[in-house]
Each structure stands twice: as structure tokens, then as C-alpha cells.
The first five atom37 places (N, CA, C, CB, O) and aatype in JSON, in Angstrom:
{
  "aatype": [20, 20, 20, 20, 20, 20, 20, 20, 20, 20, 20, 20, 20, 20, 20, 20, 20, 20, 20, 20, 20, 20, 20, 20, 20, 20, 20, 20, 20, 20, 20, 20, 20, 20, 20, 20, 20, 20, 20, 20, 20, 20, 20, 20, 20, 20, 20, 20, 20, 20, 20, 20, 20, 20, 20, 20, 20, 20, 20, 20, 20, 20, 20, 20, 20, 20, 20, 20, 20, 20, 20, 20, 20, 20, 20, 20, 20, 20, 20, 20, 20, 20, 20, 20, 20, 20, 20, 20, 20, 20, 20, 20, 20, 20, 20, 20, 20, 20, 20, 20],
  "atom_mask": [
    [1, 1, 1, 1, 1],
    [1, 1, 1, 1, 1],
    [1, 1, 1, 1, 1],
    [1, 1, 1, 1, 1],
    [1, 1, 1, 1, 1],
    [1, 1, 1, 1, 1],
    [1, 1, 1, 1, 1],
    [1, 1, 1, 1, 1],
    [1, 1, 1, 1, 1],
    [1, 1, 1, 1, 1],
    [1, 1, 1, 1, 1],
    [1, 1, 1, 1, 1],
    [1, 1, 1, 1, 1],
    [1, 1, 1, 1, 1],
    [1, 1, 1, 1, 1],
    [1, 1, 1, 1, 1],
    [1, 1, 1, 1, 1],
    [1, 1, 1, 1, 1],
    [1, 1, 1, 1, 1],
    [1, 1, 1, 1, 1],
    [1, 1, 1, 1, 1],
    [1, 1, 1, 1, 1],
    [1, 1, 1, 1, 1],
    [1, 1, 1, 1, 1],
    [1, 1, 1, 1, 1],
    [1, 1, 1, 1, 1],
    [1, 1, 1, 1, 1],
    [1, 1, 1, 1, 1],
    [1, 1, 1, 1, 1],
    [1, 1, 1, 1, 1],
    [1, 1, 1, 1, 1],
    [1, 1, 1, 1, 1],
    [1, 1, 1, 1, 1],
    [1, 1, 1, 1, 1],
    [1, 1, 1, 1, 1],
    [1, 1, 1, 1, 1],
    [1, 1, 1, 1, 1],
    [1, 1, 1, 1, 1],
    [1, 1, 1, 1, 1],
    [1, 1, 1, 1, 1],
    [1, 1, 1, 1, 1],
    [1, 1, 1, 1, 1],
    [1, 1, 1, 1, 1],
    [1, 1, 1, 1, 1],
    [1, 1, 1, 1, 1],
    [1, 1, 1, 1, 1],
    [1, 1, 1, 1, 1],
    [1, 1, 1, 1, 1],
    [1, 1, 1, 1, 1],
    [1, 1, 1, 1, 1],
    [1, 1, 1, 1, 1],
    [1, 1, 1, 1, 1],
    [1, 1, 1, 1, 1],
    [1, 1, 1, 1, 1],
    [1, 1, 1, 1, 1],
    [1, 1, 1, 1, 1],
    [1, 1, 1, 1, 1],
    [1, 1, 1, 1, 1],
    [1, 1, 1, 1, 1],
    [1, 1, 1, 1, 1],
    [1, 1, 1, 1, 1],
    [1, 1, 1, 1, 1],
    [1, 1, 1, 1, 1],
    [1, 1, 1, 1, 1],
    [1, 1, 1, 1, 1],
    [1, 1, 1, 1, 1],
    [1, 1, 1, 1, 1],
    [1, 1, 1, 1, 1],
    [1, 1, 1, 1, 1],
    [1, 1, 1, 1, 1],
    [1, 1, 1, 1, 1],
    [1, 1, 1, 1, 1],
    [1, 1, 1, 1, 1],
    [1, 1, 1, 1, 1],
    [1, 1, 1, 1, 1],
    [1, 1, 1, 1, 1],
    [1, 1, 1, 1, 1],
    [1, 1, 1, 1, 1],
    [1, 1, 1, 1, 1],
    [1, 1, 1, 1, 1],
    [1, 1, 1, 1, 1],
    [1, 1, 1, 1, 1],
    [1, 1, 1, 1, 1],
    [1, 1, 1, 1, 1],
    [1, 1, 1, 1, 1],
    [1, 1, 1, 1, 1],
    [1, 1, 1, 1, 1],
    [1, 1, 1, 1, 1],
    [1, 1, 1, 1, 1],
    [1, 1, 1, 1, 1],
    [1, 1, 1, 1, 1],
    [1, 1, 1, 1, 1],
    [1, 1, 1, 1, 1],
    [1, 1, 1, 1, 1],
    [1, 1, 1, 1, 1],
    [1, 1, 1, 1, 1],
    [1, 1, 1, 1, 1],
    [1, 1, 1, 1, 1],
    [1, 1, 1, 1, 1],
    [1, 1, 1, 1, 1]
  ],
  "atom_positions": [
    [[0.84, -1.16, 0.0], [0.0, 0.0, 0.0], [0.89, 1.24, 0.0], [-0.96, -0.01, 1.21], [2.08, 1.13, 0.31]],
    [[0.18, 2.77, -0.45], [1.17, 3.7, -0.47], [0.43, 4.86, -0.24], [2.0, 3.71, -1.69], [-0.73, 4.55, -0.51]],
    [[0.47, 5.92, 0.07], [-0.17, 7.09, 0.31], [0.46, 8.4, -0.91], [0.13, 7.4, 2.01], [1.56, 8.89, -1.17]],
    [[-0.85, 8.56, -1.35], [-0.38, 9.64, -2.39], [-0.82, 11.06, -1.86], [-1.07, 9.37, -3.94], [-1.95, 11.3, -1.43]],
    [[0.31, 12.08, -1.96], [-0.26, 13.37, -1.68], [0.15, 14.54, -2.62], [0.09, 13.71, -0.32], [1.29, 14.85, -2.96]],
    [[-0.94, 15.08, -2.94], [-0.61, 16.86, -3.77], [-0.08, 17.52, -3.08], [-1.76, 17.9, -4.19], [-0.06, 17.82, -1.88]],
    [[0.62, 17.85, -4.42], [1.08, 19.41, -3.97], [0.92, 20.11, -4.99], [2.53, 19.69, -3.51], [1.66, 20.18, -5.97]],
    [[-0.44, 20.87, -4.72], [-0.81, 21.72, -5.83], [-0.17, 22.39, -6.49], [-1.47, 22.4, -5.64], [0.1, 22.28, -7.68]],
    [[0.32, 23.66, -5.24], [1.39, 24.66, -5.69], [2.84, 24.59, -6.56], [1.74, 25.1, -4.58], [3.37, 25.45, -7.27]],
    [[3.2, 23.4, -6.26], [3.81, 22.49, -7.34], [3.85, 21.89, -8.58], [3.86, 21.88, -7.1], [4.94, 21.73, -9.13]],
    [[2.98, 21.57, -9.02], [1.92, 20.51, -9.33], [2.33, 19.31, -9.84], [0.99, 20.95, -10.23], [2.4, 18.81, -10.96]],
    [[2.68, 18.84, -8.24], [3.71, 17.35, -7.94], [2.39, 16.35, -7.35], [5.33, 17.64, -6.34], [1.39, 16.78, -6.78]],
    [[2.7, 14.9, -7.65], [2.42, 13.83, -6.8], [3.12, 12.88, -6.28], [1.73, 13.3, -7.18], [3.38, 11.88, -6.95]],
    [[3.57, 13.02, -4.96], [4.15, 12.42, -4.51], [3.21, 11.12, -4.0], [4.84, 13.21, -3.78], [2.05, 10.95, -3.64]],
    [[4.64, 10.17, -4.21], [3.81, 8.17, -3.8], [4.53, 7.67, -3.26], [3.45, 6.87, -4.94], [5.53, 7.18, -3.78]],
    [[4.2, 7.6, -1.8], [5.27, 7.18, -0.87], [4.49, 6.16, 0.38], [6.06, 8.68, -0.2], [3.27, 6.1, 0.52]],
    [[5.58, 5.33, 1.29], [5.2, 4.99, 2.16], [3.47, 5.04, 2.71], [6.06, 5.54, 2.7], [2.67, 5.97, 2.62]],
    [[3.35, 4.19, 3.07], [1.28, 4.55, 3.92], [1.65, 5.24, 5.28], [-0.04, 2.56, 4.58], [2.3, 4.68, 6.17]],
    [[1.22, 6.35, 5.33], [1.21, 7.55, 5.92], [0.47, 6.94, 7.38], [0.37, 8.82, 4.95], [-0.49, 6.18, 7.42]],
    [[1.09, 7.41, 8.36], [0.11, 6.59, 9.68], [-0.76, 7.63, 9.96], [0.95, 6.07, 11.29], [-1.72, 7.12, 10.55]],
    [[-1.02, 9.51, 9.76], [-1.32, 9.9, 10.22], [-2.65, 10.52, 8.91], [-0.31, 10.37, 10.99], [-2.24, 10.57, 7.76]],
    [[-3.71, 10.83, 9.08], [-4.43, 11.26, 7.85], [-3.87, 13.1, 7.63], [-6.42, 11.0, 8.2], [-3.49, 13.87, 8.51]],
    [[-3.97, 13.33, 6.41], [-3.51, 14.44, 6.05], [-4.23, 15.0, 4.97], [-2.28, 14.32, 5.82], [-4.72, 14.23, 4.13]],
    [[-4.38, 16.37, 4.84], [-4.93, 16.89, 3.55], [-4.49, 16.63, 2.54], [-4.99, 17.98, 3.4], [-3.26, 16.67, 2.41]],
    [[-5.35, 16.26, 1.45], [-5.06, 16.17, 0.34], [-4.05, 14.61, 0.0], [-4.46, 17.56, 0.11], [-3.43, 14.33, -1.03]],
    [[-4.16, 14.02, 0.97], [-3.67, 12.73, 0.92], [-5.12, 11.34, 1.01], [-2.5, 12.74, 2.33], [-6.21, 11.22, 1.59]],
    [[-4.29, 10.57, 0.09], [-5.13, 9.16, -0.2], [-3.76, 8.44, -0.45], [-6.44, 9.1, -1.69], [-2.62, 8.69, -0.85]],
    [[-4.94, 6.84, 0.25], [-4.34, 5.53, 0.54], [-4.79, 4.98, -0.35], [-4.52, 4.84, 1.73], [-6.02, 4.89, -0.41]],
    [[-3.6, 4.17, -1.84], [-3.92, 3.46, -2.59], [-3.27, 2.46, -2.14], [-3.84, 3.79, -3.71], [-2.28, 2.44, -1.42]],
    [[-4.17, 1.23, -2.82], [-3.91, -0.45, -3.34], [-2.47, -0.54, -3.88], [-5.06, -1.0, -4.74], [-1.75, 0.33, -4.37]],
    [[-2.31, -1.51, -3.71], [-0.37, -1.5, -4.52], [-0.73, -1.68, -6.05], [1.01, -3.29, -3.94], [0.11, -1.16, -6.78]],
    [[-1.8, -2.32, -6.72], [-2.12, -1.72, -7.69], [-1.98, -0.63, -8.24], [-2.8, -1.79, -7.7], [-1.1, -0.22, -9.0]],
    [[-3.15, -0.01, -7.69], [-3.48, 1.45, -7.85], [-1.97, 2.43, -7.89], [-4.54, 1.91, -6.45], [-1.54, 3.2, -8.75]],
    [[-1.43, 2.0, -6.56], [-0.15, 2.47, -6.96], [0.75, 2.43, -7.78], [0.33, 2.35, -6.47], [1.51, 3.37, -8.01]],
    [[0.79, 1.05, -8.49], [1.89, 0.55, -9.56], [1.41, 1.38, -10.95], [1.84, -1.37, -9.81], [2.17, 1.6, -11.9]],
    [[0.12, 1.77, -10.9], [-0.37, 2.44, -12.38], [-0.62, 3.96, -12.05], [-1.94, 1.68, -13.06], [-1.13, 4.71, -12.89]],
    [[-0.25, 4.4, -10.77], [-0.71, 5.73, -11.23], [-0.41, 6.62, -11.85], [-0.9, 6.25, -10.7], [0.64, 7.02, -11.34]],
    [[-0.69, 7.29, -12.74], [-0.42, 8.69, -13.63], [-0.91, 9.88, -12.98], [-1.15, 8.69, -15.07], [-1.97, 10.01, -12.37]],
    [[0.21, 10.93, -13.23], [-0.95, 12.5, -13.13], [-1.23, 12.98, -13.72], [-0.89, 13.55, -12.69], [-0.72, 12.76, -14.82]],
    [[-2.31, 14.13, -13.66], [-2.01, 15.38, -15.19], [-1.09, 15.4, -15.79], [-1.93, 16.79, -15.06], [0.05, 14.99, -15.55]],
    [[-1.66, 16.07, -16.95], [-0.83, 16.53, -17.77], [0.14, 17.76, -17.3], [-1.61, 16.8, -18.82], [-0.5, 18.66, -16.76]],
    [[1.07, 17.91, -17.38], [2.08, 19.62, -16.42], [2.69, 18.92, -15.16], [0.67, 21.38, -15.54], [3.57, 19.56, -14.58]],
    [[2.31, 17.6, -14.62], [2.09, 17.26, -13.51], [3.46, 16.35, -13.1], [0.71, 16.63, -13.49], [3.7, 15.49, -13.96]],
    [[4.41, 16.37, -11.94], [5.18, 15.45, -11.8], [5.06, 14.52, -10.94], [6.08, 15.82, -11.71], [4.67, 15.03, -9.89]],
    [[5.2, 13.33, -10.84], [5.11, 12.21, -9.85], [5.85, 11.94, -9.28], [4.89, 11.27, -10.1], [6.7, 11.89, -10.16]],
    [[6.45, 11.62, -8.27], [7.71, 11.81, -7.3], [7.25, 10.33, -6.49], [7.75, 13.58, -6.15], [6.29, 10.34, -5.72]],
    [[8.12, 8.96, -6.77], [7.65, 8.15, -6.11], [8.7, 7.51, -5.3], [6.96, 7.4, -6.84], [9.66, 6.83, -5.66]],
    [[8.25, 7.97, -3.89], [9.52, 7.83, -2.85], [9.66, 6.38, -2.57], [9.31, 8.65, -1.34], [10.71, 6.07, -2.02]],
    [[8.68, 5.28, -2.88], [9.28, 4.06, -2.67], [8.72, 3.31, -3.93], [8.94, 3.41, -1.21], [7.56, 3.35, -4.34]],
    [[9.96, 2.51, -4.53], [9.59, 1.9, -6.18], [9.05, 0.91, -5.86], [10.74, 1.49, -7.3], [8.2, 0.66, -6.72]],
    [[9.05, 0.01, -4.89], [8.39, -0.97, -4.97], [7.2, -0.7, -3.59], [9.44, -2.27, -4.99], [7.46, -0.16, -2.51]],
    [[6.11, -1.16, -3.96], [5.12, -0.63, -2.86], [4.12, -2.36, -2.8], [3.97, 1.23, -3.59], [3.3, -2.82, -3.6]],
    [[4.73, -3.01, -1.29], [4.2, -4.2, -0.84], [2.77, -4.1, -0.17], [5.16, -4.75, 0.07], [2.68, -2.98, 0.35]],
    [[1.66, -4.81, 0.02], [0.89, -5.28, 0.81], [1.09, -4.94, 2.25], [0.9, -6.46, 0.58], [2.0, -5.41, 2.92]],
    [[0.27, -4.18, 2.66], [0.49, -4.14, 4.48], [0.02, -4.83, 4.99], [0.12, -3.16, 5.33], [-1.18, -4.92, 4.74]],
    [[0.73, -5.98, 6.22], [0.03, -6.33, 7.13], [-0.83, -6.14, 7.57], [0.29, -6.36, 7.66], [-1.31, -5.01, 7.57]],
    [[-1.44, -7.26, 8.2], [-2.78, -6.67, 9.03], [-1.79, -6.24, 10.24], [-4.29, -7.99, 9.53], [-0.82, -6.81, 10.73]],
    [[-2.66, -4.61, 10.6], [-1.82, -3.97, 12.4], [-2.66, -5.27, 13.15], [-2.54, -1.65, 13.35], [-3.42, -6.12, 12.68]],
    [[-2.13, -5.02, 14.6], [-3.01, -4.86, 15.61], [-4.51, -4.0, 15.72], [-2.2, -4.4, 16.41], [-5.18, -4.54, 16.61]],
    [[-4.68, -3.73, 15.57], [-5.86, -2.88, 15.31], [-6.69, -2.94, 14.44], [-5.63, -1.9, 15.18], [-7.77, -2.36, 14.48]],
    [[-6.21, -3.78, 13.4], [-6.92, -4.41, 12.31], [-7.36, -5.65, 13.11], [-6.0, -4.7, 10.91], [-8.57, -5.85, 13.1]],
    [[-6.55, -6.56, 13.84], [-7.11, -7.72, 13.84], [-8.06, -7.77, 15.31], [-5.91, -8.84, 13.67], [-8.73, -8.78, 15.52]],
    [[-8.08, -6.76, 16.17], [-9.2, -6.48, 17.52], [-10.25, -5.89, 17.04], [-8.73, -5.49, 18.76], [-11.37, -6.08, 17.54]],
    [[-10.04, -5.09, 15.99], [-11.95, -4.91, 14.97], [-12.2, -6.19, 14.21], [-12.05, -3.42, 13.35], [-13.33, -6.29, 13.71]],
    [[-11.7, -6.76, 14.11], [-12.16, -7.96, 13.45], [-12.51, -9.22, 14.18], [-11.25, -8.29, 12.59], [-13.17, -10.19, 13.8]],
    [[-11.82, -8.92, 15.49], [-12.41, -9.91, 16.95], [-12.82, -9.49, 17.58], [-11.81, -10.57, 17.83], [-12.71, -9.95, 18.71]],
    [[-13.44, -8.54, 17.42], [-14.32, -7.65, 18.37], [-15.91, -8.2, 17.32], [-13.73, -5.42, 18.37], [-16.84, -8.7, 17.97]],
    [[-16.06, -8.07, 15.88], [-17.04, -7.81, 14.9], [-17.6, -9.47, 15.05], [-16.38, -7.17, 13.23], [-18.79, -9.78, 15.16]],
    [[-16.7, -10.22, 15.04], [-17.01, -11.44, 15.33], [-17.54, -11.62, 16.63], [-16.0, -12.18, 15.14], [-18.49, -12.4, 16.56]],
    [[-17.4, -11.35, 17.43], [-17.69, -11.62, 18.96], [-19.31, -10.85, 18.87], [-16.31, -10.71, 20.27], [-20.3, -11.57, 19.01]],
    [[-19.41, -9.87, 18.71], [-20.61, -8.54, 18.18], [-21.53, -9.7, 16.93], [-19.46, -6.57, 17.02], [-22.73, -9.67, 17.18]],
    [[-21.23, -10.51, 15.88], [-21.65, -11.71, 15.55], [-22.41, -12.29, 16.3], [-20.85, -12.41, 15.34], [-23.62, -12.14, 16.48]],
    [[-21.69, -12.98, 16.75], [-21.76, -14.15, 18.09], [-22.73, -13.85, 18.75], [-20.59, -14.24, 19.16], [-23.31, -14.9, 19.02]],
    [[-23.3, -12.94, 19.21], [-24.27, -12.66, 20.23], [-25.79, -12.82, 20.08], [-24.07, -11.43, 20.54], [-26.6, -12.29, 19.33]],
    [[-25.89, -13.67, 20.99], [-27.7, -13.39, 21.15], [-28.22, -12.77, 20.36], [-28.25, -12.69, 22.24], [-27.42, -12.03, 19.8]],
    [[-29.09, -12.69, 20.05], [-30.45, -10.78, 19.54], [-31.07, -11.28, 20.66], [-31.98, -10.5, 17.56], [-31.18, -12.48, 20.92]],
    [[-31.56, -10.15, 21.49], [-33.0, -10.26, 22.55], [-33.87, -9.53, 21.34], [-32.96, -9.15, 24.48], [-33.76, -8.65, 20.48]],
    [[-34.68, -10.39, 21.81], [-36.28, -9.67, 20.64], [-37.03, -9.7, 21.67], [-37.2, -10.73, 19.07], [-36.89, -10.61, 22.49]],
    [[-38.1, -8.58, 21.86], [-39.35, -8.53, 23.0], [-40.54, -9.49, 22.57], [-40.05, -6.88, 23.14], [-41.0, -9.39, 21.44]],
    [[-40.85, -10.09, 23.16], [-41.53, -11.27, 23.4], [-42.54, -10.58, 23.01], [-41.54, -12.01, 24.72], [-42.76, -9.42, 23.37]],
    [[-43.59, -11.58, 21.83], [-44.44, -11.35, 20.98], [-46.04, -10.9, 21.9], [-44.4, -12.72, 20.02], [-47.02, -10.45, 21.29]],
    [[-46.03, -11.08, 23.1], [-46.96, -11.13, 23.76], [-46.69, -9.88, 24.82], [-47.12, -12.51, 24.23], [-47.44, -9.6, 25.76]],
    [[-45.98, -9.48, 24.62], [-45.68, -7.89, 25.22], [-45.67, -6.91, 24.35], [-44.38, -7.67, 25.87], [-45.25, -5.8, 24.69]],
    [[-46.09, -7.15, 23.19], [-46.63, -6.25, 22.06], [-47.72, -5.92, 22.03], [-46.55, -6.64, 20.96], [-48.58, -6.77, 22.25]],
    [[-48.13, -4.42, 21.73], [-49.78, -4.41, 21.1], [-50.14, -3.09, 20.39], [-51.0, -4.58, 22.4], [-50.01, -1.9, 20.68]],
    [[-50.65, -3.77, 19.36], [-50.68, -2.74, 18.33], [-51.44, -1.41, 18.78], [-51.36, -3.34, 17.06], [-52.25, -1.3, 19.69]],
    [[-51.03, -0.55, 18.02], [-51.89, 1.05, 18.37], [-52.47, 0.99, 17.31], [-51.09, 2.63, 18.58], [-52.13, 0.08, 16.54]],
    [[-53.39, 1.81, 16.95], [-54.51, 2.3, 15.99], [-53.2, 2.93, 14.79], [-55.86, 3.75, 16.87], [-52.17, 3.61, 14.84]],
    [[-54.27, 1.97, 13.49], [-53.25, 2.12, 12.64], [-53.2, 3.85, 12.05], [-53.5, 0.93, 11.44], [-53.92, 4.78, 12.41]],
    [[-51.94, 3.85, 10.91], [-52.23, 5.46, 10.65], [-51.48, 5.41, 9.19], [-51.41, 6.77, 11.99], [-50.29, 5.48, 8.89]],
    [[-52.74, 5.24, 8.37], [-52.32, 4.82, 6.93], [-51.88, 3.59, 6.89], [-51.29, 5.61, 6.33], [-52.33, 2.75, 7.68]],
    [[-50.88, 3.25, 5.93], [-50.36, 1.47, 5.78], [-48.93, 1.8, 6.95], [-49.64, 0.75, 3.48], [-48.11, 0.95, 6.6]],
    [[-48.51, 2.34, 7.73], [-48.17, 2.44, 9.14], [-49.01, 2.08, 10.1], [-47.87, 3.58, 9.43], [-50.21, 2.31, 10.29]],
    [[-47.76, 1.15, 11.0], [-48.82, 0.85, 12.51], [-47.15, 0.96, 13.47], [-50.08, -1.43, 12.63], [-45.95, 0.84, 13.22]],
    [[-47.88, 1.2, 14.42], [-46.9, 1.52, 15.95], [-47.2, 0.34, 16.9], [-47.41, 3.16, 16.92], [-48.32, -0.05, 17.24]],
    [[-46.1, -0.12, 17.24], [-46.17, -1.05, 18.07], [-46.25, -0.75, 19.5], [-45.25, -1.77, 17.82], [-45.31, 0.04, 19.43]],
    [[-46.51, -0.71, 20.5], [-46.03, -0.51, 21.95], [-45.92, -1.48, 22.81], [-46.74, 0.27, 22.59], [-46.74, -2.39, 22.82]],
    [[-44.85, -1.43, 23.7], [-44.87, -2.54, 24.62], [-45.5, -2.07, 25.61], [-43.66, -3.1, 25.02], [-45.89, -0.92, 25.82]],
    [[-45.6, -3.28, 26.38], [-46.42, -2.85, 27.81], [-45.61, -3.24, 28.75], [-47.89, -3.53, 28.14], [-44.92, -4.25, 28.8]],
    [[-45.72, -2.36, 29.5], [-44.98, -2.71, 31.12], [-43.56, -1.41, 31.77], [-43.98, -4.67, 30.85], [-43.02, -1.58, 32.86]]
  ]
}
């Protein structure tokens, strides 16, 4: 992966390293995306690393992803069909209310 950023005032694109911090005018491409990118026309490309690998999954990638699973995993509570009761309808809308 690689982080591309403008510089307008320039009118450079630099393609470098994946940036840990978010920044204006910066985007995170695919190593694809990276291997083909072009700029404008007037425009120079400045690519601070030639070969641009696949990032690991962080830490932080893989505790949202065992967290999402676990958040999966769980029960649903649904309110018991008999603690429902309809209100007076209002058009092809109806309101449910529980009781208690």
C-alpha cells in the first residue's frame, strides 16, 4: 500500500510509504493502484518508494475484526411477541407498543 499526496502549488504527486497519520489532500492506494498511477498533464510524480508491498494486518486491524465477530456471536434479545400491542393504525403504518 502507499499514500499519495498533492502538492498543488507544485503541481507534484508524490507516492510514498502509507502515511500513519491522515492528512490533507492525501489518499491511501492499493499496490495496484499504486503501480499504475499517472498525473495530469504539467504534472510530476515523485515516487519515494519503487516498490510498494501489501500491508500487514496492524493490531488494530485484527481487535476490529475480533471484536465484529464476537458482536456476531451474540444473542439478539427480541421482545416477546406477547408484550406487544398494536396502536390504531395510521395509513399502511402501525406503531407497536410494549407494555410494562
Amino acid at each position: 500500500m502507499a499514500t499519495l499526496t498533492y502538492v498543488y502549488s507544485d503541481s507534484t504527486a508524490v507516492l510514498g510509504p502509507l502515511a500513519q497519520l491522515a492528512e490533507p489532500h492525501s489518499y491511501d492506494l492499493c499496490v495496484e493502484h499504486a503501480e499504475r498511477l499517472t498525473a495530469p498533464r504539467g504534472w510530476e510524480v515523485v515516487r519515494l518508494t519503487p516498490d510498494f508491498e501489501p500491508a500487514a494486518p496492524s493490531t488494530d486491524d485484527l481487535l476490529a475484526l475480533a471484536d465484529a465477530v464476537r458482536e456476531a456471536g451474540r444473542p439478539r434479545v427480541e421482545p416477546e411477541p406477547a408484550a406487544l400491542t398494536e396502536a390504531p393504525r395510521r395509513g399502511h403504518l402501525r406503531v407497536l407498543r410494549g407494555e410494562g
